[in-house]
C-alpha positions as CSV (number, residue, x, y, z in Angstrom):
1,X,-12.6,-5.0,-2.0
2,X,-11.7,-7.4,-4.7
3,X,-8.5,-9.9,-4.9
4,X,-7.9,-10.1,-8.5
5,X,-4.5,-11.9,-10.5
6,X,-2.5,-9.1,-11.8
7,X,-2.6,-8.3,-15.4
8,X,0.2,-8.3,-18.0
9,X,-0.7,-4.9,-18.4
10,X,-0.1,-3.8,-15.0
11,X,3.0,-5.9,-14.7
12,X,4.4,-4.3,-17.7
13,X,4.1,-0.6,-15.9
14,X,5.0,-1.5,-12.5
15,X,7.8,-3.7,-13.5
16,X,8.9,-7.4,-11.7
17,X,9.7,-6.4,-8.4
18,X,6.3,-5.0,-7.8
19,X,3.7,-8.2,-6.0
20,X,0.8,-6.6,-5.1
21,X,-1.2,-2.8,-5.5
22,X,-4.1,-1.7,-4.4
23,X,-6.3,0.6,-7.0
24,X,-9.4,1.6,-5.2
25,X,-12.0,1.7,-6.4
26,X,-11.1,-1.2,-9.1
27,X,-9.2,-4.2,-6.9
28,X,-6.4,-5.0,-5.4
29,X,-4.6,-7.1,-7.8
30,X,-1.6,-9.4,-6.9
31,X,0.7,-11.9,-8.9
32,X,-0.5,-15.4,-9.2
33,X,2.2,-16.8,-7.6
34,X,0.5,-14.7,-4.4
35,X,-2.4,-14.3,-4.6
36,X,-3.2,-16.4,-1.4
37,X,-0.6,-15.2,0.6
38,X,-2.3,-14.1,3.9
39,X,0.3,-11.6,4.5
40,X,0.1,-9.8,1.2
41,X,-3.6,-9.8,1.0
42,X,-3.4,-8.0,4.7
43,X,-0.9,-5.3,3.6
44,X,-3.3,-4.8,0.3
45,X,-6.5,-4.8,2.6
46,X,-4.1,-1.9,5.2
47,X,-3.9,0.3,1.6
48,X,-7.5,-0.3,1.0
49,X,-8.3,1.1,4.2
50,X,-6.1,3.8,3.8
51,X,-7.0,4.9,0.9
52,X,-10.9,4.5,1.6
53,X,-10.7,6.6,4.7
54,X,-8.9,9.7,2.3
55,X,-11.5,9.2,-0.3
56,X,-9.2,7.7,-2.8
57,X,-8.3,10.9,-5.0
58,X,-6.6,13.2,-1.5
59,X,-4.8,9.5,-1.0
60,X,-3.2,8.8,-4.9
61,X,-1.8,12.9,-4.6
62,X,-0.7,13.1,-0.7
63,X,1.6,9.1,-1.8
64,X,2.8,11.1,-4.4
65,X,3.8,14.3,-2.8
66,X,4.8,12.5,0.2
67,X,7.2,10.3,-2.4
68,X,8.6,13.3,-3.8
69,X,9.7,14.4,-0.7
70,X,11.0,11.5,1.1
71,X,12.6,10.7,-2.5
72,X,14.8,13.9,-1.8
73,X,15.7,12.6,1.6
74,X,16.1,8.4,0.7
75,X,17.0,8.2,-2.7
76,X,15.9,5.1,-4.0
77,X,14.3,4.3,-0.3
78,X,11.7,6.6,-0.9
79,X,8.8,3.9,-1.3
80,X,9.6,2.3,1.8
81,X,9.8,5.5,3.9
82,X,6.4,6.3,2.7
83,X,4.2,6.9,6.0
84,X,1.4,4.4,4.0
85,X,4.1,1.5,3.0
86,X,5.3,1.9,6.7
87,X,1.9,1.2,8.2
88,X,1.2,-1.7,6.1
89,X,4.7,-3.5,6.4
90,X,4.7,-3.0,10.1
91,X,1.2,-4.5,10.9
92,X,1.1,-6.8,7.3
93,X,1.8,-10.0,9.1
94,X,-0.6,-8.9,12.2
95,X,-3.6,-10.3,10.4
96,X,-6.0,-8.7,13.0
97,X,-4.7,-5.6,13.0
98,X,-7.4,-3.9,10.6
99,X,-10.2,-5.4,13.2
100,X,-8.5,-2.9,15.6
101,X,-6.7,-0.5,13.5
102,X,-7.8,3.5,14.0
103,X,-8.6,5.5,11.6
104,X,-5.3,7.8,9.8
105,X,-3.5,5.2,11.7
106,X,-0.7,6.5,9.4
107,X,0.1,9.8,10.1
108,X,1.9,8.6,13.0
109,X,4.6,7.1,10.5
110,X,5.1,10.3,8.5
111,X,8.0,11.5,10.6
112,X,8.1,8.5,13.0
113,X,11.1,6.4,12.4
C-alpha cells in the first residue's frame, strides 16, 4: 500500500469534506494537510485490508449496494452507516488493531448498531 498527497483531480470529484480514500490497487491518497496523521493512515490501511480480502472489484460493488440501501434507511447518513466506514472509524485510532484484526471483520457491522 502506498500513502500518496491527494490530487486536484480527486479533490475536485470527491469534493472538500472528503480527507482520505483508499483506491486499491493504485494508493491510498490523503490531503496534505494529513497525510501524517496516524489515525487517518490506520483507517485508510482498515479499507485496504478490506478491500484486499474481497478482491477489490466484489468490494467497490457490495459499498455501493450496501450505500444504496442504507441511503434508503439514513438519508444523508448513509456513508457512515456503511458496515466498511464503521469498522474503520471504530478501530481507526486503535493503531494495532490490523496486527489483530480477523478477516471480514466487517460483516459484523452490517446490521450491528
Amino acid at each position: 500500500m502506498k500513502i500518496k498527497k491527494m490530487t486536484n483531480f480527486l479533490k475536485f470529484f470527491l469534493g472538500k469534506r472528503i480527507i482520505g480514500i483508499t483506491l486499491c490497487p493504485f494508493g491510498v491518497y490523503i490531503i496534505e494537510k494529513y497525510i501524517t496523521d496516524k489515525n487517518i493512515i490506520n483507517h485508510e490501511s482498515i479499507h485496504w485490508k478490506q478491500q484486499l480480502e474481497m478482491l477489490i472489484l466484489p468490494f467497490y460493488i457490495f459499498y455501493i449496494l450496501e450505500f444504496v440501501v442504507k441511503l434508503f434507511k439514513y438519508g444523508g447518513y448513509a456513508y457512515i452507516n456503511l458496515s466498511f466506514e464503521r469498522e474503520a472509524f471504530a478501530n481507526d485510532k486503535n493503531l494495532e488493531y490490523l496486527k489483530t484484526r480477523k478477516n471480514y471483520a466487517w460483516v459484523k457491522y452490517i446490521f450491528h448498531k
